[in-house]
Structure formats: structure tokens, C-alpha cells
C-alpha positions, -999 to 999 in steps of 0.1 A, spaced: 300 -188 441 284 -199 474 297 -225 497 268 -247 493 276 -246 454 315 -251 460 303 -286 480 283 -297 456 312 -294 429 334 -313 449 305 -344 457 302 -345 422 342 -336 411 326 -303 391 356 -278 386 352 -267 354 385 -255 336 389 -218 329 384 -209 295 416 -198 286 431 -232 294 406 -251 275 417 -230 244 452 -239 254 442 -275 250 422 -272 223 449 -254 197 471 -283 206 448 -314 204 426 -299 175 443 -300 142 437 -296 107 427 -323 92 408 -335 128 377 -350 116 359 -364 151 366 -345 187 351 -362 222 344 -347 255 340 -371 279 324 -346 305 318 -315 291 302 -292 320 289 -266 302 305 -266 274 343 -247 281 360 -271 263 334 -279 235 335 -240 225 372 -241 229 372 -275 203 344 -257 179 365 -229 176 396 -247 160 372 -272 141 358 -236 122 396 -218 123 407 -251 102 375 -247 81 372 -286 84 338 -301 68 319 -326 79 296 -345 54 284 -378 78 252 -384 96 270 -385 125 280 -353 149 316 -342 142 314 -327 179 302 -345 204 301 -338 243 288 -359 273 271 -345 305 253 -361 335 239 -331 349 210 -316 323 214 -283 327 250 -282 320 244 -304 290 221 -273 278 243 -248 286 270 -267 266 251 -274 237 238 -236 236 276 -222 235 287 -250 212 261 -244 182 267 -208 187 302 -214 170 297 -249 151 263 -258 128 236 -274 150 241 -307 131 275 -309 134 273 -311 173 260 -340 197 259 -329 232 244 -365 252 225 -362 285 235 -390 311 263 -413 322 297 -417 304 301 -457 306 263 -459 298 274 -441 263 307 -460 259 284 -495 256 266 -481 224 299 -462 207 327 -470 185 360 -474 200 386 -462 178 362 -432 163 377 -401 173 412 -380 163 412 -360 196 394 -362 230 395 -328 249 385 -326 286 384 -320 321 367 -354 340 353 -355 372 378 -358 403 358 -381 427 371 -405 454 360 -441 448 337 -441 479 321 -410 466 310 -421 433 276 -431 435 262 -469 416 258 -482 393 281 -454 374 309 -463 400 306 -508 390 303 -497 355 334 -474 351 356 -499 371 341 -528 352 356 -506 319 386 -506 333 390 -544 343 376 -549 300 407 -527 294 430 -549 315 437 -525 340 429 -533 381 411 -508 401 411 -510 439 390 -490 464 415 -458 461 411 -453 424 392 -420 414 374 -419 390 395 -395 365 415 -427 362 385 -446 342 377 -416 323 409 -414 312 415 -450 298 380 -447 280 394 -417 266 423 -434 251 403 -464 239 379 -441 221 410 -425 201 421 -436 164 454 -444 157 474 -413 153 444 -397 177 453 -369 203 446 -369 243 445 -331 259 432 -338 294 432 -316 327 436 -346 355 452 -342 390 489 -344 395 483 -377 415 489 -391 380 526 -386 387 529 -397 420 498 -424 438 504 -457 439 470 -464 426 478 -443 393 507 -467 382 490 -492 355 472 -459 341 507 -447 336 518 -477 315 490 -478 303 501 -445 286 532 -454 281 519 -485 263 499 -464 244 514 -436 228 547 -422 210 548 -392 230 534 -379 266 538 -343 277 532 -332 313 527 -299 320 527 -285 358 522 -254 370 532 -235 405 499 -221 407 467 -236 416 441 -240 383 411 -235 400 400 -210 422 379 -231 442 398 -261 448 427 -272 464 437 -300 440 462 -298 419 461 -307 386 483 -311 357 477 -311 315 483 -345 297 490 -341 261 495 -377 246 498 -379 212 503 -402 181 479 -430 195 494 -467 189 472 -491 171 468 -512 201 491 -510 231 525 -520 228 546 -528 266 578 -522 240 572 -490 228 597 -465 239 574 -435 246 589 -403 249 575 -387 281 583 -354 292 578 -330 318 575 -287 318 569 -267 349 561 -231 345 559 -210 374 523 -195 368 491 -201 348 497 -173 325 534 -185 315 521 -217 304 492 -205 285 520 -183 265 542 -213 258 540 -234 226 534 -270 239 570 -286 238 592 -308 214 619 -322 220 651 -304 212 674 -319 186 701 -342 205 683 -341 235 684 -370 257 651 -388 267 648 -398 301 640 -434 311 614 -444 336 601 -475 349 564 -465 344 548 -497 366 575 -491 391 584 -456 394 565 -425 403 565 -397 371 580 -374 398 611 -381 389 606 -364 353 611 -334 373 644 -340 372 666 -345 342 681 -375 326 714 -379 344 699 -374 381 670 -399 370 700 -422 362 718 -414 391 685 -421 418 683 -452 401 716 -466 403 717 -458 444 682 -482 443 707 -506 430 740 -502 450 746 -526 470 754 -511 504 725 -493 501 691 -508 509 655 -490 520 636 -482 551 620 -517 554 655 -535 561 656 -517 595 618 -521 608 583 -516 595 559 -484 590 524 -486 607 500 -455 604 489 -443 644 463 -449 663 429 -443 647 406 -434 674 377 -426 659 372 -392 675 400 -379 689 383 -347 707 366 -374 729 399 -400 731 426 -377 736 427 -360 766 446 -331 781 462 -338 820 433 -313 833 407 -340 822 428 -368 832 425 -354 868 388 -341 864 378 -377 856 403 -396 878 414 -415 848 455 -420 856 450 -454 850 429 -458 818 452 -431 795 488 -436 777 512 -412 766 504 -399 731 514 -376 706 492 -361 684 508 -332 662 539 -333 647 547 -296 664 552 -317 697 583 -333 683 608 -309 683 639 -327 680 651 -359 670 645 -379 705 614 -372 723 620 -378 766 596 -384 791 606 -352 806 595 -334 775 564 -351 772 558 -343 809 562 -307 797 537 -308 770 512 -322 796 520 -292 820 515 -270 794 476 -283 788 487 -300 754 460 -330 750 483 -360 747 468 -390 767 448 -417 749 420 -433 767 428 -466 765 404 -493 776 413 -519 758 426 -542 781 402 -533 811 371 -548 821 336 -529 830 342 -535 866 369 -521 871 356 -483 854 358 -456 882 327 -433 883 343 -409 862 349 -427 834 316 -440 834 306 -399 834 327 -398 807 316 -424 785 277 -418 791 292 -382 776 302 -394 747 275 -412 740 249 -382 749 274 -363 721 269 -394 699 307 -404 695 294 -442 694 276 -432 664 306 -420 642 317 -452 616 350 -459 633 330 -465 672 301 -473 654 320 -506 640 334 -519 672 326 -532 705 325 -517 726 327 -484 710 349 -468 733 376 -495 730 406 -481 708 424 -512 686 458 -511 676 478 -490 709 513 -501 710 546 -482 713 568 -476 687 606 -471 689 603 -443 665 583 -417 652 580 -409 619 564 -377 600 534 -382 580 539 -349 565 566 -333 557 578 -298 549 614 -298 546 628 -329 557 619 -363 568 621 -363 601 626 -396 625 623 -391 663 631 -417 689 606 -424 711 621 -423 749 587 -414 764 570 -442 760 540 -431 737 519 -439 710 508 -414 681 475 -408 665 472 -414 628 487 -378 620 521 -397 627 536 -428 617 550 -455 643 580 -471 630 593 -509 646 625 -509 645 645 -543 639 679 -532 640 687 -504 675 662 -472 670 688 -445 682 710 -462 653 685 -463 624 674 -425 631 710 -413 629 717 -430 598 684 -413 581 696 -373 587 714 -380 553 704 -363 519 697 -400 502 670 -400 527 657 -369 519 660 -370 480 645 -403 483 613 -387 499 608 -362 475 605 -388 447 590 -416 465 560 -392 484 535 -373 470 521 -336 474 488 -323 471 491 -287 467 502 -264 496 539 -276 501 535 -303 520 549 -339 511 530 -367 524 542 -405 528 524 -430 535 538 -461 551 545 -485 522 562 -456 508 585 -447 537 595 -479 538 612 -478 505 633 -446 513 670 -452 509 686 -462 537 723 -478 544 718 -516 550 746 -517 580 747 -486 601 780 -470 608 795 -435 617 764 -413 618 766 -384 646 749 -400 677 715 -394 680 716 -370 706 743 -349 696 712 -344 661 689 -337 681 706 -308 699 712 -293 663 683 -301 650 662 -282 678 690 -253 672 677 -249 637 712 -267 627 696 -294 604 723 -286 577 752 -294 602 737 -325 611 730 -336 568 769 -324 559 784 -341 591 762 -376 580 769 -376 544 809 -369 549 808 -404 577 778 -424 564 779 -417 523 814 -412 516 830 -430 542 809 -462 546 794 -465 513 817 -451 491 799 -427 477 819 -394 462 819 -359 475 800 -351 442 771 -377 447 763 -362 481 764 -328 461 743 -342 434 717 -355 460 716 -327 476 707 -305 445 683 -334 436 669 -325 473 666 -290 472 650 -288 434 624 -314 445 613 -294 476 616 -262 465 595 -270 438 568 -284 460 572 -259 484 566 -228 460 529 -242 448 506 -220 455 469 -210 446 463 -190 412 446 -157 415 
């Protein structure tokens, strides 16, 4: 495949599942007795085969006017290739393979029709998805009573049509990306589920699905469709992880085992992350949300992202071009990459360092200077710029001037926007600013305090459940999540914040996490030797798990 093809794919959220796993799918969703079988966006026609296969190995009948197989595709020569591989397995009148937009064919059919939909919809950012598809499918979500906003993707509309369109009884077998389990954005789509169904399977895999693509996907089996949805239904939802693609596909899916105990989550609230874990440590997380001592993130300050500048080849500068351009008194101390904060308190002599060493960490900052006062140099430089047409890029484009960067202030504390192992926190004694690759915490309560206090493993379980990862072990947070990690409320006893950052530039991040939760846990909040243990393990399963993902062959 070329990498104009690849491109295309993602514009239009084209990765089409392997065979194998539509056959997976398929066997499970595809019963006997299954009269009616929908694919929402078949591609060419991987799960339709894979659904006209079990139709045939059931040796169900179909005696109506209308298809017993039918399949929608926008793009026309995936529709043919679809209908070619379909009515090579299943009588030509039996299938109904439709040419055009999803939502425009949901305004002619019967909800309710079908026993199983099978599929793989398109994964495409909201600001991708071209009108009038895009105001249609969110318009079907709104007649479903569900709220999108300008970060929903358009999976998540697919995917309620899909459970509108089902009987009751009716099977769901979808690939959709793991953001399911963690994005704020995805939380009414998981009541939704909740709402509607008996039973809902997850099943993750360590390896990447597709080749091509670095998202990372999950399989949703919902099954025994409610009549209607019901907010008091107790669904039973479930997660299995299997370490490759080729252990799941040899797996049965899963029932539950007799005695077993179903785990309980607050599915408008909580991120499915947590069904990683098992009953007694989803308990457990949830009773620290509610001890009294302890509190989140948000008691102690507030999460901004970092400066967005619009271009930061042009804005941030290394001290070589601060000197070329005589610009000493138009920059600020930045910090762009979280490989510049090695510790847990950045100085000024550090960041002196890091200018030495040709490290670009000075924002032009002119937004408190007038015209008259620009040197010749920066006027070189702007007139640059523009020749390169910075001014022309959205963020410039939509201020004015363009070379004015909003938002520069100092934060007390850094705070990691990604994360590999653990959360990290880092004072801010040198009097910069970060670009948006780094979070800028205000602090309400002393910073050197509240960063101690964090090196504890209730901080960094917290992470793991309350961030989200998108393949390639990293854990992102964004600021309204960071602000609920779990936090003490008053802040006593943690080893001083210098004495952390010494160990943690030593590679002595373990010292610093057993030290904190023996003063801070135990001591001040009362917690027991075997809760710090318990978080820990909660910890470690939820990174390593994240942090072994990697792409299938």
C-alpha cells in the first residue's frame, strides 16, 4: 500500500479489519436462528463475507422481499467489491449492498429490524468529517438523546445507530477504538450501552489490529438488546486482554464464570479503564475517591495546557538566535520537551544550561510591546516569517498581530502531558513558561508542598485510570483530567522537594514513592501498609499493561 493510499484511509477513517477478525466477530454475533444481519460500513465486503458464511453454516432461509444481508458503503467501488464477495457465498437476492451515506439510509429504514449488526465504522475526527454527513450523524445522535460536542468522532454515531437498528434480543460485534474506554467525549455512548444491553464484552489486545494505523482499537460484543433503554438495568460488562491478535482469535468469546463477581462501574462517571482491573481494586479506587482526607488535584491549584504558539520553529528560539537578532528583551524562558525536565525542580541555573547547550527554549514574546519599540532585528525576523508564511498558519492567521503569542504566564509547576512511567510534577524555579507539550499548573496552596505530596502511588494509580493511551505506551492527561488525580487535601510529611529531586534524577523514583507512602498514606491519612501495596500493584498492572502495546505483525 502506498503512502498516498494510507492518507486517504485515514481522511476518510478506511482501515478495514483483517479477515480473520471479521470471522471472529461474525461466529459470535451470527447465530442460528439470526434472520437479519447489518453492516453499517462495509468496505469491501470483509465483514459481509465473514456474516454470509455463518448465515449459509446455519443453513438459515430467508423467504421475504427484503435482503437478509445487507451492507452500506459510501465509496462505490468498495460497495462493488463487497457485493461481488458477498453473493459469491450468499444467493444474489438475499444480499443488499447500498451505495451512499449511512444517516441518509437510516431516514428510510426500520429501527428495530435486525438480530445482529457486524462492523468496523469509520474512525474520523469531528472536524474531518465532511457536511452534510457530519450535521446529519450528530443530529442522529441528539434524536437518540445523546450530546455530541466538537471532539466526538464519528464511530460514536455509528455506533448508537447500530444499537437503534437492533431487535430486542439483537447482537452488536463492532471493531471501534479503545477511546471507548477512556475519552471524556465517549461517556454517554457508554451508558448508553449500559442502558442498553444485558451483557457488554470488551476485548483488548497488546497488539496493534491494523498494520497501517496507529489506533488502537478494541472488539465490543453487546448482546441481549433491551426493548428500549433502561438507566436501571444492571449490565454485566466485562473486560479480556490477550496479549496478541492470534490469542484472541483462538479464544471462545467469554462468559462469566459461575460465582464470579461482577464488577460495578459508574458508566457516566467513570472511565471503562478500570475494568482492567478486578472487582475488589475497582472497589477499593473508589472508596479512596470518597475518603475523606483525601481530595484531587484541583483542591491545590488549576491545570492549564502551555503556550500555543502557532509555529513553534518560528517562536521558540535557541540563545544563538536570540543574539543573532538582538532580541534579549523580546524572549522568556521556556520549556518545550519534557526531556528538559530532569528532576523534580527545574533552577535557573539548569535552564541557563540548556541554553548553553543550543537547546531552543526562549519564546518570542511581544505581547506587551509596541511597534516602536522593535529593534531592527526583529523586524528581520518577523518580515521572515512572513516571507515563510507563518502569518498564514490558522493559529497567526486568527490573531492580531500575528506574531503576538496569547496566554504567556509562569506557572509554579510543571506538569507532564505525557507520561511513561510516572506522573511527574516539577517546580518551576527558573522562571519559565512551557509550550503546549507541557501542562502549567497554579498552585493555590505552596508549589514545593503540593509536588512532594504527589510522588505517592495514589497519584500514580490515579493516572493510569483517570488518563488515556493511544497506542505506543504513552499515557496522556489532559488538564480537566489531571485535575481529578488523587491528591491529600492537607499536605504533611512528604520528603522535601529537593531531597526528590536528587533521587529522582538518580533513577531513585522508588525510594522517593516507598519514603511518601510510609509519611503521607499511612501516617497522615491512615491508610494501611496493605492499601499502599494494593495501589501500588493497581499502579504497576495499569502501566505495564499500557506500556507492552505494541504494533501486530
Amino acid at each position: 500500500m502506498t503512502v498516498a493510499s494510507i492518507n486517504a484511509r485515514k481522511l476518510r477513517g478506511g482501515y478495514y479489519t483483517p479477515a480473520r477478525v471479521a470471522q471472529w466477530v461474525a461466529r459470535w454475533a451470527v447465530r442460528a436462528g439470526t434472520d437479519r444481519v447489518l453492516e453499517p460500513s462495509c468496505g469491501d465486503g470483509a465483514f459481509l463475507e465473514a456474516a454470509a458464511v455463518e448465515l449459509s453454516r446455519h443453513g438459515t432461509l430467508w423467504a421475504e422481499e427484503l435482503p437478509q444481508l445487507i451492507g452500506i458503503e459510501l465509496v462505490p467501488n468498495e460497495a462493488e467489491k463487497a457485493r461481488r464477495r458477498t453473493e459469491a457465498v450468499l444467493a444474489a437476492e438475499r444480499v443488499g449492498v447500498s451505495e451512499g451515506d449511512f444517516f441518509d439510509w437510516l431516514r428510510t429504514a426500520e429501527p428495530a429490524s435486525f438480530d445482529a449488526v457486524v462492523g468496523n465504522p469509520p474512525f474520523i475526527r469531528y472536524q474531518n468529517f465532511p457536511e452534510p454527513s457530519r450535521s446529519q450523524a450528530m443530529a442522529y445522535m441528539e434524536s437518540r438523546g445523546l450530546r455530541p460536542n466538537r471532539l466526538t468522532n464519528i464511530w460514536v454515531p455509528f455506533v448508537v445507530a447500530a444499537v437503534a437498528m437492533l431487535r430486542e434480543g439483537g447482537r452488536l460485534g463492532m471493531v471501534i477504538p479503545a477511546e471507548l474506554l477512556q475519552v471524556t467525549y465517549a461517556a454517554q455512548l457508554r451508558q448508553h450501552l449500559a442502558d442498553s444491553f444485558r451483557r457488554v464484552t470488551i476485548y483488548a489486545c497488546n497488539e496493534m489490529f491494523f498494520e497501517s494505523a496507529e489506533q488502537e482499537v478494541v472488539l465490543l460484543l453487546a448482546e441481549d438488546r433491551l426493548a428500549g433503554t433502561d438507566p436501571t438495568n444492571k449490565c454485566d460488562v466485562s473486560l479480556v486482554e490477550a496479549g496478541t491478535v492470534a490469542e484472541l482469535l483462538a479464544s471462545t468469546p467469554r462468559r462469566p464464570k459461575r460465582g464470579e463477581r461482577p464488577k460495578v462501574v459508574q458508566h457516566d462517571t467513570e472511565k471503562w479503564l478500570k475494568y482492567f482491573l478486578d472487582a475488589a481494586e475497582i472497589d477499593f479506587m473508589r472508596s479512596l475517591r470518597e475518603h475523606a482526607e483525601i481530595g484531587t488535584l484541583a483542591v491545590h491549584g488549576s491545570i492549564d495546557v502551555g503556550v500555543v504558539t502557532g509555529n513553534n520553529d518560528f517562536f521558540v528560539l535557541t540563545q544563538e538566535q536570540v543574539n543573532a537578532h538582538r532580541l534579549t528583551d523580546f524572549v522568556v524562558p521556556m520549556v518545550g520537551r519534557s526531556n528538559q525536565l530532569a528532576g523534580a525542580v527545574i533552577r535557573g541555573a539548569e535552564f541557563r544550561g540548556l541554553a548553553a547547550a543550543g537547546k531552543p527554549v526562549y519564546l518570542l514574546h511581544l505581547a506587551q510591546r509596541i511597534l516602536s519599540e522593535f529593534t531592527a532585528g526583529l523586524r528581520r525576523l518577523i518580515a521572515a516569517g512572513e516571507e515563510r508564511g507563518v502569518h498564514l498558519g490558522y493559529k497567526c492567521s486568527i490573531r492580531d498581530p500575528w506574531y503576538r503569542v496569547p496566554a504567556v504566564w509562569e506557572p509554579d509547576c510543571f506538569f507532564f502531558r505525557q507520561i511513561y512511567d510516572f506522573p511527574r510534577i516539577v517546580v518551576n524555579k527558573a522562571g519559565a513558561t512551557s509550550t503546549d507539550t507541557i501542562h502549567r499548573f497554579r498552585c493555590s496552596t505552596p508549589a514545593a508542598k503540593v509536588a512532594a505530596n504527589l510522588y505517592t502511588h495514589l497519584t500514580a494509580a490515579s493516572a493510569e485510570i483517570e488518563g488515556r493511551s493511544y497506542g505506543g505506551g504513552v499515557l496522556e492527561l489532559e488538564p480537566t483530567e489531571a485535575e481529578r488525580l488523587l491528591a491529600p487535601r492537607v499536605l504533611n510529611g512528604a520528603m522535601p522537594i529537593e531531597e526528590a529531586d536528587k533521587l529522582v534524577r538518580g533513577g531513585r523514583l522508588a525510594e522517593v514513592l516507598e519514603h511518601n507512602d510510609r509519611v503521607v498514606l499511612q501516617e497522615s491519612l491512615g491508610l494501611s501498609k496493605a492499601d499502599c501495596a494494593k495501589l501500588r500493584r493497581v499502579w504497576i498492572k495499569m502501566r505495564d499493561r499500557r506500556m507492552s502495546r505494541r504494533r501486530g505483525a
